[in-house]
MDAnalysis code that builds the backbone (N, CA, C; Angstrom):
import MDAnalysis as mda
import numpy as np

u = mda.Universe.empty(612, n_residues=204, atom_resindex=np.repeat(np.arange(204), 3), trajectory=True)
u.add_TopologyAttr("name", ["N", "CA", "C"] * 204)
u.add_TopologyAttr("resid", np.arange(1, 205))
u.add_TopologyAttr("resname", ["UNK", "UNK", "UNK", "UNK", "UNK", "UNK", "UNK", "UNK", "UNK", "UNK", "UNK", "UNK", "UNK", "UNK", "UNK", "UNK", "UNK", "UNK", "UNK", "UNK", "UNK", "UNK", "UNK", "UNK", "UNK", "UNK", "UNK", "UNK", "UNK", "UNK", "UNK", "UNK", "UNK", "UNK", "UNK", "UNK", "UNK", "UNK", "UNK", "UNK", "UNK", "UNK", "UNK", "UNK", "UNK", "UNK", "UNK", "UNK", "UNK", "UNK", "UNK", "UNK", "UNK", "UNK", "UNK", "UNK", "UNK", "UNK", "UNK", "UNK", "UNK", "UNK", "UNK", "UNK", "UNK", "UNK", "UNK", "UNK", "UNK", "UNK", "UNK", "UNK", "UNK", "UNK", "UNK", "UNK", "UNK", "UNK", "UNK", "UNK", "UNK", "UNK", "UNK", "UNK", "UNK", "UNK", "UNK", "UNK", "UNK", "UNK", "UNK", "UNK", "UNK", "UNK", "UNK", "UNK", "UNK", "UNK", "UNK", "UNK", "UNK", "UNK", "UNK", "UNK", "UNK", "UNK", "UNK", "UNK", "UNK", "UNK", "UNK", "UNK", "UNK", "UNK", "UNK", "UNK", "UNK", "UNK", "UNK", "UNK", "UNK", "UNK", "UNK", "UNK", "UNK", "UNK", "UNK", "UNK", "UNK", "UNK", "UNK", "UNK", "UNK", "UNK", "UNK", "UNK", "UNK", "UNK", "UNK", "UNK", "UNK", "UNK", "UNK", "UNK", "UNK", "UNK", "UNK", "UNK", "UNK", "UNK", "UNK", "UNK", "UNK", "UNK", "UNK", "UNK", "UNK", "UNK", "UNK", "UNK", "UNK", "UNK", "UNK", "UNK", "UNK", "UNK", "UNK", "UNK", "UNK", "UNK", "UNK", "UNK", "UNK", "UNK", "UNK", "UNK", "UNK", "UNK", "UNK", "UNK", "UNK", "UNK", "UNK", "UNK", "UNK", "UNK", "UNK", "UNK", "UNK", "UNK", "UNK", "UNK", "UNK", "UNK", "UNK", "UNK", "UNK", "UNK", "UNK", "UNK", "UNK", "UNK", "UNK", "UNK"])
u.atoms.positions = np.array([
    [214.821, 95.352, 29.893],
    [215.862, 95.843, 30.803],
    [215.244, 96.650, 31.955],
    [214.018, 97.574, 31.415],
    [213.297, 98.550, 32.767],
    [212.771, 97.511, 33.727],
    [211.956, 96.092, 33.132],
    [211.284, 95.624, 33.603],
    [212.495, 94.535, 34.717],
    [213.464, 94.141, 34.160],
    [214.469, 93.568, 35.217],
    [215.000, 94.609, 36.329],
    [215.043, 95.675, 35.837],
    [215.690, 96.712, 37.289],
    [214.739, 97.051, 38.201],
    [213.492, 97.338, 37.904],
    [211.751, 97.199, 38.804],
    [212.171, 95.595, 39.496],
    [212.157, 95.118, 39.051],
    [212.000, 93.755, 39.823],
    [213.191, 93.657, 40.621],
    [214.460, 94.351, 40.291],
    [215.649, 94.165, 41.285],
    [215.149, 95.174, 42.738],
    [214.813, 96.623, 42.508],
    [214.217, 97.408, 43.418],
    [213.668, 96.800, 44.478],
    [212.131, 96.089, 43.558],
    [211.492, 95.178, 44.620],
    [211.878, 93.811, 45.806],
    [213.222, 93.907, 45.199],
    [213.940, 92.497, 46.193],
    [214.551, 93.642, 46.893],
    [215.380, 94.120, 47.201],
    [215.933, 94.790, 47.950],
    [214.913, 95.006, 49.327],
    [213.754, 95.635, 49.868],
    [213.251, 96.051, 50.043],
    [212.957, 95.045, 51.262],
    [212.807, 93.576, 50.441],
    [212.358, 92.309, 51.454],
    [213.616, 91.798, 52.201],
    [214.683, 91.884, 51.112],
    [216.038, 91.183, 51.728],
    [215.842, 92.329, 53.383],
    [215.926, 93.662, 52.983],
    [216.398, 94.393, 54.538],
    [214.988, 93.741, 55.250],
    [214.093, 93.662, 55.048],
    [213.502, 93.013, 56.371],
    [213.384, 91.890, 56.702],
    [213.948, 90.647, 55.837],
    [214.423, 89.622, 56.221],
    [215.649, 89.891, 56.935],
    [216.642, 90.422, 56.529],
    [217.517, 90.891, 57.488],
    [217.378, 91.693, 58.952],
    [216.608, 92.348, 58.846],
    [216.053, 92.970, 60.097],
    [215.424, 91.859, 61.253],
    [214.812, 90.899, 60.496],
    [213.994, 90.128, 61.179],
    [214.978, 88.575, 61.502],
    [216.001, 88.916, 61.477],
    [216.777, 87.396, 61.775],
    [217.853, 88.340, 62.880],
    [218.148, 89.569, 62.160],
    [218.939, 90.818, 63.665],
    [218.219, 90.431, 65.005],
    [216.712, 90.682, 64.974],
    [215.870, 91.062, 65.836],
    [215.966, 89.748, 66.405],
    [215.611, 88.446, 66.038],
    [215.770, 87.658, 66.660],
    [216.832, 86.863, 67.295],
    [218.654, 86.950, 66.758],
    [219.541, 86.513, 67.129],
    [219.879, 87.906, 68.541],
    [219.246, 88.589, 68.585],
    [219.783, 89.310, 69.494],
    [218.737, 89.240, 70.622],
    [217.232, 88.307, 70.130],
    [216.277, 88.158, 71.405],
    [216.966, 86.713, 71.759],
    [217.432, 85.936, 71.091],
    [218.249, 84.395, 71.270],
    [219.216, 84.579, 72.671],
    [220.003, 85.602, 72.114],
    [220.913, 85.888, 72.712],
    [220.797, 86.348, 74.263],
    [219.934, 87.731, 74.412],
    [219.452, 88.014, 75.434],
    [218.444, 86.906, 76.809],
    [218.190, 86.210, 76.356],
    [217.319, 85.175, 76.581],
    [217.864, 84.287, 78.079],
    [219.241, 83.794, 77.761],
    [219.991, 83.169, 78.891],
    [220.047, 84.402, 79.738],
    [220.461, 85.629, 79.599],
    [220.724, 86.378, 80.588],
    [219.516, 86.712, 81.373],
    [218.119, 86.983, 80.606],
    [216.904, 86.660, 81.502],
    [216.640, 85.700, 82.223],
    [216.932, 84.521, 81.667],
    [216.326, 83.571, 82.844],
    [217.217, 83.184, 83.997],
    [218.605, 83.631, 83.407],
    [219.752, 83.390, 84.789],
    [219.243, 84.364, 86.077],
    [218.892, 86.107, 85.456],
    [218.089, 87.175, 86.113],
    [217.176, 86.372, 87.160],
    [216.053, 85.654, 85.900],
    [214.546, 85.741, 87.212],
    [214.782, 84.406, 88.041],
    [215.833, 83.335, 87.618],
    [216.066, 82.463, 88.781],
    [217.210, 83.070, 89.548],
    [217.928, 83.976, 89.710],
    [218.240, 84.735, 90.821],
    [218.037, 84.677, 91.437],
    [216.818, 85.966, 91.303],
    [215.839, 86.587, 91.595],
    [214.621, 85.534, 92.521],
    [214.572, 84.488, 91.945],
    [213.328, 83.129, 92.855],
    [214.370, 82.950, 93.906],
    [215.760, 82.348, 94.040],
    [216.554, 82.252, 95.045],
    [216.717, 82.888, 96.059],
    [216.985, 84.412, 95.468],
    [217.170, 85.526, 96.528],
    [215.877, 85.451, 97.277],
    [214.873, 85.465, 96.953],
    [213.357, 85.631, 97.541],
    [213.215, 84.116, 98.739],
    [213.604, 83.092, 98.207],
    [213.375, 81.889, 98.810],
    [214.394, 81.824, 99.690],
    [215.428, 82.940, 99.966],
    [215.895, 82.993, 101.122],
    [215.627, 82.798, 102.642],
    [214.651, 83.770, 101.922],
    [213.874, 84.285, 103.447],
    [212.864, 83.530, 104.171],
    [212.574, 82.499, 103.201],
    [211.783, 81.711, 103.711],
    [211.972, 80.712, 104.664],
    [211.491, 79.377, 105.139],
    [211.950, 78.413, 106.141],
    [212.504, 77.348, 105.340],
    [211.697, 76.873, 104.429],
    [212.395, 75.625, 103.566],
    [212.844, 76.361, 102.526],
    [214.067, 76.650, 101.825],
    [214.517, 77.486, 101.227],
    [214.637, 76.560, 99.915],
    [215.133, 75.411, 100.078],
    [215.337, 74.246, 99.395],
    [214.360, 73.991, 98.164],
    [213.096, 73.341, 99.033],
    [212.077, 73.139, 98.871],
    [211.102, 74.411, 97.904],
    [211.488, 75.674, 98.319],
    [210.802, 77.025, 97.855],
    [211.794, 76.768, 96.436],
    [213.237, 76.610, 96.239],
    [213.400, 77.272, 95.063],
    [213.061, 76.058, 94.338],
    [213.348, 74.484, 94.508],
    [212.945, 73.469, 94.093],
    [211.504, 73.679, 93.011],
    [210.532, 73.791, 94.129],
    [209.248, 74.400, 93.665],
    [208.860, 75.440, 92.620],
    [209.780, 76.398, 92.541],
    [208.973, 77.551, 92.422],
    [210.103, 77.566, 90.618],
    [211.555, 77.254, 90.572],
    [212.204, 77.830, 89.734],
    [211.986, 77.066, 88.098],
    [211.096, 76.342, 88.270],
    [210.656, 75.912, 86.896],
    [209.524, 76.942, 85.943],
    [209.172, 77.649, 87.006],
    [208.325, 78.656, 86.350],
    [209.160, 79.966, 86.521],
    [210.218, 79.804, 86.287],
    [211.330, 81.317, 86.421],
    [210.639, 82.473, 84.771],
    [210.159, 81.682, 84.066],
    [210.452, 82.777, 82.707],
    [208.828, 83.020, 83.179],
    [207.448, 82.410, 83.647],
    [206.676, 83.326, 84.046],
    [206.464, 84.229, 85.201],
    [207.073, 83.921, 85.889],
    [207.366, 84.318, 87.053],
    [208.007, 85.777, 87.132],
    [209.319, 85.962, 86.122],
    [210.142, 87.171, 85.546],
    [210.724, 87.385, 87.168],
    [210.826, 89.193, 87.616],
    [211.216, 88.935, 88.817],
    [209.884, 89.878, 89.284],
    [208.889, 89.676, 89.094],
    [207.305, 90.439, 89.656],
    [207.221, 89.592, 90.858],
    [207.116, 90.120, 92.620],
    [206.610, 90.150, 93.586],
    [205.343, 89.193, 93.623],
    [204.298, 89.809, 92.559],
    [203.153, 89.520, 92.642],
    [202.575, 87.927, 92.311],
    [203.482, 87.722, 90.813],
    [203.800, 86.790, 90.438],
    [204.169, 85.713, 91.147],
    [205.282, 85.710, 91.843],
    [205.839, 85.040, 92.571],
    [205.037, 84.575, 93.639],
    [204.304, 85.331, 94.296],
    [203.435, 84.775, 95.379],
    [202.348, 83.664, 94.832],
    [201.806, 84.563, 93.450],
    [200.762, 83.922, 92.510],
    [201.238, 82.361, 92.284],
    [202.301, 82.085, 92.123],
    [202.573, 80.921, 91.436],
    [202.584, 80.062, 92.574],
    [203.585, 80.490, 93.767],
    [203.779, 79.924, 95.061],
    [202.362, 79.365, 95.901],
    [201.251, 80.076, 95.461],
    [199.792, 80.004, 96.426],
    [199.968, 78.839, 95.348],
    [199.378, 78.634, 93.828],
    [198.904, 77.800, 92.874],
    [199.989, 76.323, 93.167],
    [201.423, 76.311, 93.401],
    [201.972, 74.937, 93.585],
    [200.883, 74.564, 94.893],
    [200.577, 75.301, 95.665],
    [200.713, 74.511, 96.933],
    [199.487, 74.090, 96.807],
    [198.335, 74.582, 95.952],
    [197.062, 74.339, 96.019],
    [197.094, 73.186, 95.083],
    [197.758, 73.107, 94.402],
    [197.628, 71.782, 93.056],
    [198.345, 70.875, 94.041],
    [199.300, 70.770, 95.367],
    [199.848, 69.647, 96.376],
    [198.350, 69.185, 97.312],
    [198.015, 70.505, 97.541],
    [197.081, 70.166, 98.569],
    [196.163, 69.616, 97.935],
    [195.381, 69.994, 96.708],
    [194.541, 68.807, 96.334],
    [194.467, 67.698, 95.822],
    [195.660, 67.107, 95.815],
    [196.275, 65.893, 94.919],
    [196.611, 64.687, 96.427],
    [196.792, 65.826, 97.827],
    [196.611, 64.961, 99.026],
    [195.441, 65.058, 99.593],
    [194.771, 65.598, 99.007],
    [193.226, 65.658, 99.190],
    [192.869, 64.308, 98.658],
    [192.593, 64.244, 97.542],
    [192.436, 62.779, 97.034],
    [192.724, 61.769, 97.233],
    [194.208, 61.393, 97.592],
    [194.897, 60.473, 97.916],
    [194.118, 60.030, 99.089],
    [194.072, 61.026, 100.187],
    [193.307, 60.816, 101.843],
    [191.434, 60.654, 101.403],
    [191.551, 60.207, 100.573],
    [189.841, 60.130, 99.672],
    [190.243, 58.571, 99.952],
    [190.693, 58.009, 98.686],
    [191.356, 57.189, 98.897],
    [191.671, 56.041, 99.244],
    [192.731, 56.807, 100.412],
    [192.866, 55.892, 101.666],
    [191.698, 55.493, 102.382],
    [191.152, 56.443, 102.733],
    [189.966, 56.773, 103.585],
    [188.915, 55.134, 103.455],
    [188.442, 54.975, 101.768],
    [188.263, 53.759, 101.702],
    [188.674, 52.605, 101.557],
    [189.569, 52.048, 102.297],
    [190.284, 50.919, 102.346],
    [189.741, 50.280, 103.796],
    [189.187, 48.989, 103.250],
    [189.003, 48.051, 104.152],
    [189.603, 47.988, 105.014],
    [189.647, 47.506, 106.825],
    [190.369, 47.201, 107.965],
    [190.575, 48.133, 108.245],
    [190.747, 49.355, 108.401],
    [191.507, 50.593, 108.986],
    [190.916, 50.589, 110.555],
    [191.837, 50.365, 111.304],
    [191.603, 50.831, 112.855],
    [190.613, 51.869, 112.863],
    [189.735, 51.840, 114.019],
    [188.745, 52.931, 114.825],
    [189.310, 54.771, 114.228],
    [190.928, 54.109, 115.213],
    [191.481, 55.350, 115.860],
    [192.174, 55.980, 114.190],
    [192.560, 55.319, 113.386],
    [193.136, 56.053, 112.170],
    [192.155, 56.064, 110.919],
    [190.667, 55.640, 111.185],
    [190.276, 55.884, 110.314],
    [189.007, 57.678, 110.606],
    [189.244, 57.766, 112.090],
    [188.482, 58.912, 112.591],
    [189.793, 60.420, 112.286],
    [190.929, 59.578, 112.310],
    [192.101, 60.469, 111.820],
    [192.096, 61.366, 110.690],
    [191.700, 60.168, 109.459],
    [191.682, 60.359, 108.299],
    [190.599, 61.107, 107.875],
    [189.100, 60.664, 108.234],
    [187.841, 61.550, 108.324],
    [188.287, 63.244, 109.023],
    [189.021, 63.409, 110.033],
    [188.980, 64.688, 110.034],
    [190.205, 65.720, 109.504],
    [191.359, 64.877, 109.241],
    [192.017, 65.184, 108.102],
    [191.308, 65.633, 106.495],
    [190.594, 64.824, 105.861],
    [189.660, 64.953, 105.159],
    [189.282, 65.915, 104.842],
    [188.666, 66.457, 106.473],
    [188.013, 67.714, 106.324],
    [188.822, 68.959, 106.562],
    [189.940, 68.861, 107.668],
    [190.406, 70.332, 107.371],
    [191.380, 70.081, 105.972],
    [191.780, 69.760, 105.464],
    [192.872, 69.623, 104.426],
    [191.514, 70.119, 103.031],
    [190.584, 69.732, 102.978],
    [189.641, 70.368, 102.502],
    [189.217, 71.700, 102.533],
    [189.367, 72.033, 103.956],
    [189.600, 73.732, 104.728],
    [190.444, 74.445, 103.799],
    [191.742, 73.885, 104.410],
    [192.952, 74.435, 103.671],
    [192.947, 74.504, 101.890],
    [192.051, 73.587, 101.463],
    [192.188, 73.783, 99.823],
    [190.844, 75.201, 99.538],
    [190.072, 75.312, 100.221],
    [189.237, 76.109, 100.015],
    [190.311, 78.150, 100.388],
    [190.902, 77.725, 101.158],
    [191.269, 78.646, 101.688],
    [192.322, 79.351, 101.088],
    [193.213, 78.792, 100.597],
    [194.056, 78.644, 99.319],
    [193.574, 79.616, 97.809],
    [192.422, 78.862, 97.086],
    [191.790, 79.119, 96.882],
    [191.655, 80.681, 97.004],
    [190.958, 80.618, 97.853],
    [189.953, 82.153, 97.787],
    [191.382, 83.219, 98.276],
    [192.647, 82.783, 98.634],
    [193.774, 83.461, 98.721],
    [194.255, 84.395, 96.797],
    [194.413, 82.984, 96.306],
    [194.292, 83.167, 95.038],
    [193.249, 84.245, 94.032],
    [192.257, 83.694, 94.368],
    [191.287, 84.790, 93.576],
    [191.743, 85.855, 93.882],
    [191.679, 86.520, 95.536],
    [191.707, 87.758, 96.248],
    [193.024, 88.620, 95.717],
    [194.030, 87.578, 95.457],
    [195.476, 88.303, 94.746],
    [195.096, 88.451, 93.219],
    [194.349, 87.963, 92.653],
    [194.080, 88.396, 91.254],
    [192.873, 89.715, 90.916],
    [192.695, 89.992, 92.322],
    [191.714, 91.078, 91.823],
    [192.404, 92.765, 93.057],
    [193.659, 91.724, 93.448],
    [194.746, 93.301, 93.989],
    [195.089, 94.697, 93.468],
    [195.052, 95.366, 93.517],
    [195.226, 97.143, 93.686],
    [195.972, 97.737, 94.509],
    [196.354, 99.124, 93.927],
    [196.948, 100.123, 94.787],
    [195.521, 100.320, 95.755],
    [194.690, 100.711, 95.509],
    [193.510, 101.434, 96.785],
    [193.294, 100.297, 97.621],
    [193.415, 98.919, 97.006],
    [193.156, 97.873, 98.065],
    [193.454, 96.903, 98.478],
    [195.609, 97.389, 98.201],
    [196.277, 96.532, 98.690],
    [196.542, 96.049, 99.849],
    [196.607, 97.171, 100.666],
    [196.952, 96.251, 102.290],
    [195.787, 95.775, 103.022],
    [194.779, 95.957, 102.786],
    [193.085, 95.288, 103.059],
    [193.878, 93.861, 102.755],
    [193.398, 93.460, 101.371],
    [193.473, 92.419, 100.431],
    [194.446, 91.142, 100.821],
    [195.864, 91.808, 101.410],
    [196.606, 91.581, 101.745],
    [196.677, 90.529, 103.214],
    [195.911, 91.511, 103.584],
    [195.467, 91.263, 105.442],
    [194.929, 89.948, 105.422],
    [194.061, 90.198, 104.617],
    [192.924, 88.768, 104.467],
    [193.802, 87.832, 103.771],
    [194.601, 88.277, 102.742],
    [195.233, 86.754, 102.009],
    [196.244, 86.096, 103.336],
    [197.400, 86.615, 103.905],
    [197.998, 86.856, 105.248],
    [196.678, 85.486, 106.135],
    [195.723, 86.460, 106.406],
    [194.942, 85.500, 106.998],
    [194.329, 83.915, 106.726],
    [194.142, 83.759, 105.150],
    [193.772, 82.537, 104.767],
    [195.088, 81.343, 104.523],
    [196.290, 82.131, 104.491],
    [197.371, 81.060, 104.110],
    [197.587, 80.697, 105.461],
    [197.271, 81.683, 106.537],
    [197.488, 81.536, 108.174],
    [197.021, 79.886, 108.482],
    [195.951, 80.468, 107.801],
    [194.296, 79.462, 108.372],
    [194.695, 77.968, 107.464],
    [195.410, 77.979, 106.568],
    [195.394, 76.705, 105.661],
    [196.648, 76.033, 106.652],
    [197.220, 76.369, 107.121],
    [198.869, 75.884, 107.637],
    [198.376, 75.538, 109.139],
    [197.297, 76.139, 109.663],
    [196.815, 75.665, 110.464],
    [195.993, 74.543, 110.674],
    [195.592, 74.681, 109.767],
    [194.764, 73.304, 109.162],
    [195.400, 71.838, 108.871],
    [196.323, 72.132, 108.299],
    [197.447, 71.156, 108.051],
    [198.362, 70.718, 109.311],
    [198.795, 71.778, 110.225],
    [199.128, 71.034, 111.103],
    [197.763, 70.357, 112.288],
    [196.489, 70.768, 112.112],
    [195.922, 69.688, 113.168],
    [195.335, 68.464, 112.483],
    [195.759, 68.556, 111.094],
    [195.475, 66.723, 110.447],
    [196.881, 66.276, 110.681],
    [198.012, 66.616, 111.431],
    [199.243, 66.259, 111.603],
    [199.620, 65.997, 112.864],
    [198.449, 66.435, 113.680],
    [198.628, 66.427, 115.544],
    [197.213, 64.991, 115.353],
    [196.519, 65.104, 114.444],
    [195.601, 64.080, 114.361],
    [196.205, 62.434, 114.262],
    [197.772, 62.107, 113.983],
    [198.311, 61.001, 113.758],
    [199.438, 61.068, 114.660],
    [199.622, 61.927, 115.397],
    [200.398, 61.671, 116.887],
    [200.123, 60.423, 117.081],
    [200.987, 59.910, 118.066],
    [201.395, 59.496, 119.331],
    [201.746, 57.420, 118.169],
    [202.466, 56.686, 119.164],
    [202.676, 55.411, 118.928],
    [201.454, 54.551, 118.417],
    [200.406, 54.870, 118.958],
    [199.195, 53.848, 118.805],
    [198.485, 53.869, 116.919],
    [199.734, 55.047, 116.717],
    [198.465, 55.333, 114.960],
    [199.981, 55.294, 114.096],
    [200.924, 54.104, 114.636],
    [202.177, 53.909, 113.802],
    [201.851, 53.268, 113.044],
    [201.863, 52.876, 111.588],
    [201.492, 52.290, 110.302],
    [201.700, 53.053, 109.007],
    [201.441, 52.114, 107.968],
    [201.814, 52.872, 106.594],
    [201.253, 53.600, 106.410],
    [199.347, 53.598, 106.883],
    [199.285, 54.845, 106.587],
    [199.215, 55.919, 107.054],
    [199.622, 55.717, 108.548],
    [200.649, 57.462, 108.819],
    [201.996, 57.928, 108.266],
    [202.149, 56.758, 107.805],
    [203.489, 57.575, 107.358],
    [203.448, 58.350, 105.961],
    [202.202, 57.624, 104.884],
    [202.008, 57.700, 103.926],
    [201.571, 59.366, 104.347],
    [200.529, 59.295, 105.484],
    [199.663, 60.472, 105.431],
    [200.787, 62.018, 105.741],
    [201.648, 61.428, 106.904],
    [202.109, 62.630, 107.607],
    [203.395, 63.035, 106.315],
    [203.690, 62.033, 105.553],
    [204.799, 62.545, 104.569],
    [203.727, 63.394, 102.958],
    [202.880, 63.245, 102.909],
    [202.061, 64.183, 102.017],
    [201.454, 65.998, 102.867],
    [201.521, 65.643, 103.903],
    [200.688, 66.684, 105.031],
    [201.954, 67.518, 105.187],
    [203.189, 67.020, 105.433],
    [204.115, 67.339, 106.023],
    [204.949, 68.321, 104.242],
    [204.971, 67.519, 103.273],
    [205.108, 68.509, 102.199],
    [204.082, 69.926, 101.992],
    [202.821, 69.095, 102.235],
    [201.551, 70.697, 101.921],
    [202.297, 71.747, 102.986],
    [202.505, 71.430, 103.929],
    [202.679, 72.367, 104.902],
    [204.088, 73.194, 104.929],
    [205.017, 72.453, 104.304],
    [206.070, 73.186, 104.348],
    [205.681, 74.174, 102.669],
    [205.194, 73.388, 101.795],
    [204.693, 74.610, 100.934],
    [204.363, 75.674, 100.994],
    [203.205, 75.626, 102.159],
    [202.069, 76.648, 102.554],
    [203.142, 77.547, 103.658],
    [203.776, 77.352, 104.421],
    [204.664, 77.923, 104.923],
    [206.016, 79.122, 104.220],
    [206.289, 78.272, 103.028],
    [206.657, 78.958, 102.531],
    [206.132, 80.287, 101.277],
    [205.334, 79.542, 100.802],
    [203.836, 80.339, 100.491],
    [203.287, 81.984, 101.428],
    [203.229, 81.653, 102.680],
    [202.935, 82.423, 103.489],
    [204.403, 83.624, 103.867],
    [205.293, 82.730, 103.778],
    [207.022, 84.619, 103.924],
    [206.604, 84.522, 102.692],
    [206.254, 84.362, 101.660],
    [206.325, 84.961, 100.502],
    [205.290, 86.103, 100.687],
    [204.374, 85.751, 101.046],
    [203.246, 86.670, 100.959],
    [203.529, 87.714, 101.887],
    [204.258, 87.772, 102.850],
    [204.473, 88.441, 104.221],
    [205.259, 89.365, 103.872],
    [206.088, 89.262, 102.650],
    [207.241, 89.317, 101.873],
    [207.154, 90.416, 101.151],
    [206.310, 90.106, 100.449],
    [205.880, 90.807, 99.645],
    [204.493, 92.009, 100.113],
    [203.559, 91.868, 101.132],
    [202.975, 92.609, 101.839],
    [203.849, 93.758, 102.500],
    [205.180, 93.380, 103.272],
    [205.904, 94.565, 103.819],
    [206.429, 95.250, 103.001],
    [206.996, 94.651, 101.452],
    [207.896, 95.650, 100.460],
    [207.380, 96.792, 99.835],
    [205.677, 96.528, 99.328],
    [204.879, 97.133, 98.708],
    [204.418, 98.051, 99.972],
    [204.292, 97.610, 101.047],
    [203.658, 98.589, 102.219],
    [204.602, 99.815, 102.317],
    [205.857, 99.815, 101.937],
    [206.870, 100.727, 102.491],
    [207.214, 101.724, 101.806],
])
């Protein structure tokens, strides 16, 4: 009889933290929708301000639960889509690049496309690192320069996009080219009010 009431004691003990531990989780279940309704808000409200607003929340709101509603984050993720676009039209313009017959004039296009779109992935890049090693003592430095490299990548992108101007370079593969160039860039654009965005809030 002692030895059955010891053994009843000992259940008790597990039931409350099995119970505790199914509380704890129907109430993280629960909470859960109201977070992620929060941090995609929160990506919307931000992708306001931007130029392709569309395109920004399109992009950006699949990563809402890492994202949360952190500034920093948000830029972080926004630099990383555009760099995983830009090098995936990096390749593609690899590519193209070797395909038999290509006109004079669109294959000197593509060669210097090539290279700044290459620019722009490097630049990207070292945007990225520079935000992962950000600080209070050396935020608006850090800042300046990231500001400057997303500048420099969007610039880049539009002169492989002034590179397929005019009637004489009409074909598939300008259209192929300027509709991959023409996404990097509205990325990187929006990429860049984010960053601008987030540089003035923290500055103030």
């Amino acid at each position: 009889m002692e030895g059955s009431s010891l053994r009843h004691w000992k259940v008790i003990p597990i039931l409350l933290i099995t119970l505790q531990f199914t509380t704890n989780m129907v109430l993280s279940l629960a909470d859960a929708p109201f977070d992620n309704q929060r941090n995609i808000e929160y990506i919307k409200s931000s992708c306001s301000s931007t130029t392709y607003p569309r395109l920004c929340y399109r992009s950006l709101s699949i990563y809402a639960n890492k994202i949360n509603t952190s500034p920093r984050l948000l830029v972080d993720t926004a630099l990383n889509v555009t760099l995983k676009a830009s090098k995936s039209t990096s390749r593609l313009m690899v590519k193209i690049s070797r395909i038999h017959g290509l006109r004079p004039r669109v294959a000197a296009a593509m060669a210097d496309c090539i290279e700044v779109i290459g620019d722009s992935v490097d630049e990207l890049q070292q945007s990225i690192e520079e935000l992962g090693h950000i600080s209070r003592s050396n935020f608006a430095l850090t800042m300046s320069d990231i500001q400057t490299w997303v500048s420099a990548a969007l610039t880049d992108e539009d002169t492989c996009m002034d590179g397929f101007a005019g009637k004489s370079m009409n074909g598939n593969v300008k259209t192929m080219v300027r509709k991959r160039i023409v996404k990097i860039a509205h990325l990187t654009s929006n990429g860049l009010a984010l960053v601008n965005n987030y540089a003035s809030t923290q500055s103030n």
